[in-house]
Backbone bond lengths (Angstrom), bond angles and torsions (degrees), N, CA, C in turn:
res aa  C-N    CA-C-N  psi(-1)  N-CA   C-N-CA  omega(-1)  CA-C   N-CA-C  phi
1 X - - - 1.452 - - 1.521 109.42 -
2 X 1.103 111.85 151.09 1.675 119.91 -154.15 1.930 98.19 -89.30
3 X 1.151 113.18 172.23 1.521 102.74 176.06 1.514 94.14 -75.43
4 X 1.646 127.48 156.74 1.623 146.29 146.87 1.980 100.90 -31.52
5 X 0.992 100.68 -47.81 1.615 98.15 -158.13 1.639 109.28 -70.42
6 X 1.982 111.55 -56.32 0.861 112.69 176.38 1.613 123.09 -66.53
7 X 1.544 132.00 0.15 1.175 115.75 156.16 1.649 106.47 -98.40
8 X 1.020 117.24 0.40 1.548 108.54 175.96 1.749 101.74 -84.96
9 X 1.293 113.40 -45.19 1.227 116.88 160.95 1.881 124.37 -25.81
10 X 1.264 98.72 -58.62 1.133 109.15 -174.72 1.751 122.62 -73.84
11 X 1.234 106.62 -30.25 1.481 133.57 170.11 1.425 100.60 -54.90
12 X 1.389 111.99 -40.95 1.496 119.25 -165.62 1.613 102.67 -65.45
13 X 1.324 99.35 -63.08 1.581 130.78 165.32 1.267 102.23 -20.36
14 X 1.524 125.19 -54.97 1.678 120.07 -153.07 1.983 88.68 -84.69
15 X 1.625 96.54 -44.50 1.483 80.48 -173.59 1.647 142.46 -66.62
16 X 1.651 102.68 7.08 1.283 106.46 -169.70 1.411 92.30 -135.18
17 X 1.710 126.21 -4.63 1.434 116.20 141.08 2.074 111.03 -56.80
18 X 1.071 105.80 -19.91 1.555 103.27 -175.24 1.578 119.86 -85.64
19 X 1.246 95.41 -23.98 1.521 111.82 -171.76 1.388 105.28 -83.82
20 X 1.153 116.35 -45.56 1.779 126.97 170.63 1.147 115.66 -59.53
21 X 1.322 130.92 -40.90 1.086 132.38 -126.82 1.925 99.15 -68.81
22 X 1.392 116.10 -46.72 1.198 112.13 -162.75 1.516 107.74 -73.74
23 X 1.336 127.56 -35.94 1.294 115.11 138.65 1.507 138.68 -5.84
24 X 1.247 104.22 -67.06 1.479 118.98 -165.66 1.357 87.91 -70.29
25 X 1.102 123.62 -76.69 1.276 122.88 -177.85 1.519 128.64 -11.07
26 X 1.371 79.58 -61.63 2.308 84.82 179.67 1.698 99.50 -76.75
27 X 0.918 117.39 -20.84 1.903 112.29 175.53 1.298 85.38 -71.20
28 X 1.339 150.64 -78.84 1.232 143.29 -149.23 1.454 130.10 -57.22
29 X 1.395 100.08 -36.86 1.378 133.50 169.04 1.690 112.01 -50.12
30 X 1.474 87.21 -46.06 1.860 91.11 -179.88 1.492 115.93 -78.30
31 X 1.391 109.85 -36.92 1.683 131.13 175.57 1.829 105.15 -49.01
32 X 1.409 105.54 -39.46 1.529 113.31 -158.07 1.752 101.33 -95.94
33 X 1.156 117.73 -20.73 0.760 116.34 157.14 1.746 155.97 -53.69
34 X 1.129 123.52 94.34 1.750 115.38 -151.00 1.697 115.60 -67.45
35 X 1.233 108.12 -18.70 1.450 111.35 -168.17 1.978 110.13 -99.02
36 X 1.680 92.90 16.89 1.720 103.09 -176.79 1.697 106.71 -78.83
37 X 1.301 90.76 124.46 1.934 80.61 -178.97 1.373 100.57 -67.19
38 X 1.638 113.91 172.32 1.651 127.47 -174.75 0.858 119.08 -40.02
39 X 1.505 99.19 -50.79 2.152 125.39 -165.00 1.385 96.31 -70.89
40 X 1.227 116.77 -38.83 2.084 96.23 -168.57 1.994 88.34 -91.74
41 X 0.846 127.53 7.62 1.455 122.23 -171.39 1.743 98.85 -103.89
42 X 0.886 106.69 -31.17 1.718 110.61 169.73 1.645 127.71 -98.79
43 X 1.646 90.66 -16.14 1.897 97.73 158.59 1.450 115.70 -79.47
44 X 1.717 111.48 -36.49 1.234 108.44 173.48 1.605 126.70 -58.04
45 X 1.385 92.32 -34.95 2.032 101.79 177.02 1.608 109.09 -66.01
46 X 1.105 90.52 -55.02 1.626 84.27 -177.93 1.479 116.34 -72.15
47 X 1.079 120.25 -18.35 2.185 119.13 165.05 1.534 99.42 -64.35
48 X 1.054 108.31 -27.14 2.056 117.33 -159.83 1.325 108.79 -95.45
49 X 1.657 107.34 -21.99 1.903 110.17 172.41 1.564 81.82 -88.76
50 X 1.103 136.47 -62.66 1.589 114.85 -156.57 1.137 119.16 -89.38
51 X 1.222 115.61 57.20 2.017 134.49 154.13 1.411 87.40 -95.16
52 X 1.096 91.58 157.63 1.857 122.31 159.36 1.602 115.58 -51.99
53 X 1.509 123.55 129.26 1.418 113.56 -166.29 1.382 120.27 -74.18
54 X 1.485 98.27 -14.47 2.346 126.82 -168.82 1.801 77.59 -89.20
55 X 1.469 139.94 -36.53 1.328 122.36 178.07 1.674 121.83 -56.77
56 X 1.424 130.57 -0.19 1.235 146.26 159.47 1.483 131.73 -63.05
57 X 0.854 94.66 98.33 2.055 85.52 -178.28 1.900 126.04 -40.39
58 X 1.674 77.33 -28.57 1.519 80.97 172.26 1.390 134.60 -68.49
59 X 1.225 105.30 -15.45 1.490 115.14 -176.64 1.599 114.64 -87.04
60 X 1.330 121.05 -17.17 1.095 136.05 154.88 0.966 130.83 -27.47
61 X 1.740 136.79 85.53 1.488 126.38 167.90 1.120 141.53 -56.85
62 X 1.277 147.22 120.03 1.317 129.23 176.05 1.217 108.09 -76.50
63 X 1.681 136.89 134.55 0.935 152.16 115.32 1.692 168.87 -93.67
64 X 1.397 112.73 152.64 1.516 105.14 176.10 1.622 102.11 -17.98
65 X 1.554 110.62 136.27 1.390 103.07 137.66 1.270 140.75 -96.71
66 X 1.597 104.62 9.97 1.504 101.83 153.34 1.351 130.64 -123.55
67 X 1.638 114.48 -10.21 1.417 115.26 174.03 1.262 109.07 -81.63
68 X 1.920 113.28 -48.48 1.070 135.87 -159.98 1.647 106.57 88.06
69 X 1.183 114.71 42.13 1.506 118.69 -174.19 1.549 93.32 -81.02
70 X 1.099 131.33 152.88 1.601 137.39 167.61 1.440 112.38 -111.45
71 X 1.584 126.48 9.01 1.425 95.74 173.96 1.688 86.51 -133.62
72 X 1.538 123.37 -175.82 1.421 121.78 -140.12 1.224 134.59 -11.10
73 X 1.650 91.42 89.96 1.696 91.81 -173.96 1.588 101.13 -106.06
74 X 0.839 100.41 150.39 1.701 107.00 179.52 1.446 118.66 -109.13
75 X 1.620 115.51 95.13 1.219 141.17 -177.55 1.693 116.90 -29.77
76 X 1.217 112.74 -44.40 1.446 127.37 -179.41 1.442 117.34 -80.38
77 X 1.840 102.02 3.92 1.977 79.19 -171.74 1.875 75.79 -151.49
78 X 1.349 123.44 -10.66 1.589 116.69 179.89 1.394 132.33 94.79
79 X 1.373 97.74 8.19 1.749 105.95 -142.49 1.465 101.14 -143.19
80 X 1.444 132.68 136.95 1.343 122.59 -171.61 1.621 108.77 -70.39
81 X 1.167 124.72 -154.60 1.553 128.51 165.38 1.087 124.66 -66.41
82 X 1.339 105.35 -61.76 1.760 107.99 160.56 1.214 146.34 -10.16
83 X 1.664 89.68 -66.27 1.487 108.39 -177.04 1.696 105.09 -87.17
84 X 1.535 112.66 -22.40 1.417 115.43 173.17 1.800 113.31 -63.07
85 X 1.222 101.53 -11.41 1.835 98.90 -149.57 2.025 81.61 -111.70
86 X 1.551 117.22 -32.11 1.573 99.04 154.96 1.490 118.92 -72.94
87 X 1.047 129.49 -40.67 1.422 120.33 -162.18 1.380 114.47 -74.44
88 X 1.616 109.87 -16.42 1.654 120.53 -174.23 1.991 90.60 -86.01
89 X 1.390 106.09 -48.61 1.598 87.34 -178.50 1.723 129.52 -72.98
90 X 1.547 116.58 -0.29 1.302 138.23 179.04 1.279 98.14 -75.08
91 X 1.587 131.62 -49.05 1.249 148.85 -169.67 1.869 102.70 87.85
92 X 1.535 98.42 45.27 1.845 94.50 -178.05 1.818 101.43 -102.46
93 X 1.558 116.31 3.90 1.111 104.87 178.60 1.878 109.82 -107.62
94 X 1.426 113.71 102.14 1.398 84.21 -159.42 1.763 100.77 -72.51
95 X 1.772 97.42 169.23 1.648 100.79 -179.16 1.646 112.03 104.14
96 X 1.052 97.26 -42.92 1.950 106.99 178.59 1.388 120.95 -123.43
97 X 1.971 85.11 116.80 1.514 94.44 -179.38 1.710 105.93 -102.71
98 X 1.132 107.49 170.11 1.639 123.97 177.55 1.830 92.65 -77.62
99 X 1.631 88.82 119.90 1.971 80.89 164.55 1.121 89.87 -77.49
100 X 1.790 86.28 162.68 1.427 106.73 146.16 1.666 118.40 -137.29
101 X 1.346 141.45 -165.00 1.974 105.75 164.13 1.829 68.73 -177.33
């Protein structure tokens, strides 16, 4: 089980990746753009360095949704390996069985 803090941490993370987000967007929008003169291309960088650094999607962990483990998590079911490799032998995931041969 993960520490309390570092998934609260991360929770934090998603919620102010959400809050930014449309922001970032139109800063980026202008950045990506080729026909942006210099001046709005260097106002945009500097509006886009001074967001919040947890306002990044990238910083975003994926995690367990029930340990909160952060490393092999498996995108398609939410859950690291672990908890994927009990819940597949419980039979609580329907669709996936445990090989065996």
């Amino acid at each position: 089980m993960a520490k309390t803090s570092v998934i609260e941490r991360n929770k934090k993370r998603r919620a102010m990746v959400a809050k930014y987000a449309e922001r970032r967007k139109e800063l980026k929008k202008i950045l990506r753009n080729p026909a942006t003169s210099d001046e709005d291309f260097w106002a945009a960088s500097r509006k886009l360095a001074t967001l919040p650094r947890n306002s990044s999607a990238v910083r975003v962990r994926n995690r367990c949704s029930i340990t909160g483990r952060g490393r092999a998590y498996f995108g398609r079911f939410g859950v690291s390996r672990i908890q994927l490799r009990e819940l597949v032998s419980f039979g609580q995931i329907p669709g996936v069985i445990k090989a065996s041969w």
